[in-house]
Residue, then its C-alpha position, 0 to 999 in steps of 0.5 A: x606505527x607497527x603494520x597489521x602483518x608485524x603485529x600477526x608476527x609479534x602475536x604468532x612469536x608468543x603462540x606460534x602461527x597454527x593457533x593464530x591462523x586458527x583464530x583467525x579463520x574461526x573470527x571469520x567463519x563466527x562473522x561470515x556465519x552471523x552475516x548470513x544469519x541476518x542475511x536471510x532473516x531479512x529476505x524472509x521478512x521482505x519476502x512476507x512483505x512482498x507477499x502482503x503486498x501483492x496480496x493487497x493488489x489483488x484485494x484492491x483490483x477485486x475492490x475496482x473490479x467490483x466498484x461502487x462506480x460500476x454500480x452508481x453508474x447502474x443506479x444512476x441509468x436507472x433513475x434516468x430509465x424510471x424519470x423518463x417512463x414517469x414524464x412519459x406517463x404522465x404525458x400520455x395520461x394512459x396510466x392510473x394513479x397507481x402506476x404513477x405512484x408505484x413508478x414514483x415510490x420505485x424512482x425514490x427507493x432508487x435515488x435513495x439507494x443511490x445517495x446510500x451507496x454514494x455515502x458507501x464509495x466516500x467512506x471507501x475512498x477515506x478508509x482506502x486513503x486512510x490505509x494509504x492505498x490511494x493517494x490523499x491528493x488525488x486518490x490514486x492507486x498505491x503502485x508500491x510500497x516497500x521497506x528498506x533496511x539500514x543500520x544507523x550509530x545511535x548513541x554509541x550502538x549500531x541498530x536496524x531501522x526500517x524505513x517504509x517507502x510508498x509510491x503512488x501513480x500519481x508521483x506522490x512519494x513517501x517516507x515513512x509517512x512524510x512527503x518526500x515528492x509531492x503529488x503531480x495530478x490536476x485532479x482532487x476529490 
């Protein structure tokens, strides 16, 4: 069995050494050249990914600042708020018929306001499952979600594949949509 440099010598005696360091340097030059190609072509794509991604944060922050939560709660302050100044009314007799009934229809458009936007928050909360910014156990919030590249042999030929790992608060990790570890939160909703 003949070593790398007695093959280079057996190579340079037919064409002499120039032409083959020559060739040699031009094969690296070619291969570092490509690596580098696709070097940069994949920190452009997770650049973009990364960018998304922290423009969903913001867009789910937004969507927590303004919570159906801090409104249900409003809401919910005001039913209690228009229930008791109704007993209160009814109790002390003060007040007409009309107060009563303006005060009974203003308690109803709010319970119905409330139960509207208790339906708004569940499609919410299933929409945001759905896109996987919460968990589908326990709906915590999406901390990460990246993509890894590998290449793999596939029936002879060398190909990219793109795995998508998603991590959640609650310790819910997934792997291209399946459950690699399972959600650790007592809470579900």
């Amino acid at each position: 069995m003949q070593t790398a440099l007695e093959f280079y010598e057996i190579v340079a005696g037919w064409v002499g050494w120039p032409p083959l360091v020559i060739v040699i340097v031009a094969a690296g030059t070619y291969l570092l050249k490509i690596s580098h190609v696709r070097y940069k072509a994949a920190r452009e794509t997770i650049e973009t990914l990364k960018e998304k991604n922290t423009w969903l944060d913001l867009k789910l922050q937004n969507a927590i600042a303004s919570s159906p939560d801090a409104l249900a709660r409003a809401l919910e302050a005001r039913v209690r708020q228009l229930t008791d100044e109704l007993e209160r009314m009814v109790a002390d007799r003060e007040a007409t018929d009309q107060e009563i009934t303006r005060k009974r229809e203003e308690l109803a458009a709010a319970q119905a306001r409330r139960d509207e936007l208790a339906d708004l928050f569940d499609e919410l909360r299933r929409l945001l499952v759905q896109d996987g910014l919460l968990c589908p156990e326990c709906g915590s919030p999406l901390e990460t979600r990246e993509h890894h590249y590998e290449s793999v042999e596939w029936k002879g030929r060398e190909i990219d594949v793109v795995r998508e790992v998603a991590a959640y608060g609650c310790g819910l990790l997934m792997v291209d949509g399946r459950v690699e570890q399972p959600c650790r939160s007592e809470s579900r909703y």
